[in-house]
C-alpha positions in Angstrom: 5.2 -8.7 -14.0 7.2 -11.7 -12.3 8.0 -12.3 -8.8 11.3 -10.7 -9.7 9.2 -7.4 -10.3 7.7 -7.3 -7.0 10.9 -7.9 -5.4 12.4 -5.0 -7.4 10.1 -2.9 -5.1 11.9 -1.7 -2.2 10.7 -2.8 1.6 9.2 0.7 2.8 6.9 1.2 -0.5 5.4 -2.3 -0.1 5.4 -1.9 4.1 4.0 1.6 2.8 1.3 -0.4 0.4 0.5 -2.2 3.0 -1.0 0.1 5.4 -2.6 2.3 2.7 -4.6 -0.9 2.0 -5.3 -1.6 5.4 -6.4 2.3 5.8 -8.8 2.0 2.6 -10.2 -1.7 4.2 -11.0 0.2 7.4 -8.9 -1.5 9.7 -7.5 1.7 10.7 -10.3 4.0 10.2 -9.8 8.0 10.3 -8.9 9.1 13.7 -7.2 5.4 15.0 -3.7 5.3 16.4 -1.7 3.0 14.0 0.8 1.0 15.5 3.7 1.8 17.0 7.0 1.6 14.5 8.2 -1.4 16.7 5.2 -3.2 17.2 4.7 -3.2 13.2 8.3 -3.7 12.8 7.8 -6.8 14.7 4.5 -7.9 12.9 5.7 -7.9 9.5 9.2 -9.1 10.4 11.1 -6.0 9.0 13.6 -3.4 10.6 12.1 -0.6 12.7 14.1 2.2 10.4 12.0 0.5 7.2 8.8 0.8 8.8 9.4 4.2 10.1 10.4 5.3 5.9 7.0 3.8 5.3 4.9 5.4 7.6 7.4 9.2 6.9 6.1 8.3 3.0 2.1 8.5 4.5 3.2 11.7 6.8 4.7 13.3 3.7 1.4 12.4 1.8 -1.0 14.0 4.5 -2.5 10.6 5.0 -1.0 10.3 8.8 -0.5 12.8 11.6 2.1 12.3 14.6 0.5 13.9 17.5 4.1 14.4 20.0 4.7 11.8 22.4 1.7 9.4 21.6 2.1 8.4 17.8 0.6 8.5 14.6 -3.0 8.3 13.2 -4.8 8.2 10.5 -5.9 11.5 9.4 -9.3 12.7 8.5 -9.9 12.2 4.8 -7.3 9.6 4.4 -9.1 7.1 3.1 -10.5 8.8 0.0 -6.9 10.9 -0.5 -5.6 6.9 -0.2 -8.1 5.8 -2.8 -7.5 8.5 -5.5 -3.4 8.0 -5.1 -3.5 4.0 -4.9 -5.9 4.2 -8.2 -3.3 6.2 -10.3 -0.3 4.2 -9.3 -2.1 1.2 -10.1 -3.2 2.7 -13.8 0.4 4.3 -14.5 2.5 1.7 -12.7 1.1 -1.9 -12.6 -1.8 -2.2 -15.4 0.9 -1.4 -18.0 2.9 -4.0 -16.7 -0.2 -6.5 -16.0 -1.6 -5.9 -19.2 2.1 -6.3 -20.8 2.5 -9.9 -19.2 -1.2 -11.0 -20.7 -0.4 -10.1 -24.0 2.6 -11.9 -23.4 0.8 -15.0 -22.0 -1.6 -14.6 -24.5 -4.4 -14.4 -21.9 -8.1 -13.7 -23.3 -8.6 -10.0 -21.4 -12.5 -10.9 -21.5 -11.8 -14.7 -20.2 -9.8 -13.5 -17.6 -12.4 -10.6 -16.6 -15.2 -13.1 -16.9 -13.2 -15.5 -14.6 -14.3 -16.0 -10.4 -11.8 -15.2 -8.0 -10.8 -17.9 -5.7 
């Protein structure tokens, strides 16, 4: 996994990462409005039709509801759903590649486990 790898990710999965991270933190707990396509167009500095494929990705998934005319929110049992989906992309997708670039790197698995984060 390089930098190149992460760019390789499109812009509405990572906008989409994003906010499934900020659900599972509890900024946006079950029940809050998130914000508006615009306004998190303008705070991540990305096009408004990106942001609105990220947050169609977490409708598809069940994870947000659009209530007409007001927006979207997080909906009840999101975070857990969140949890069990962001867990299995992480063991299918990136710890194959992670644990591909410490072999490669010949990085100690128990060093590295053992080591404090910054």
């Amino acid at each position: 996994m390089t930098a190149a790898s992460f760019d390789e990710i499109p812009v509405y999965l990572r906008l989409r990462g994003m906010l499934a991270i900020q659900i599972i933190e509890g900024r946006y707990r079950e029940g809050d409005q998130l914000p508006s396509v615009r306004a998190f167009a303008a705070e991540t500095g990305t096009n408004p039709l990106t942001v609105a494929k990220a947050y169609q990705t977490l409708q598809d998934d069940g994870h947000v509801v659009v209530r007409r005319g007001i927006g979207m929110f997080v909906a009840p049992g999101a975070v857990d759903a969140l949890k069990v989906q962001e867990r299995e992309i992480f063991l299918t997708r990136i710890w194959p590649r992670m644990r591909a670039l410490i072999d490669r790197l010949d990085i100690d698995v128990s060093t590295l486990m053992d080591r404090e984060t910054a």
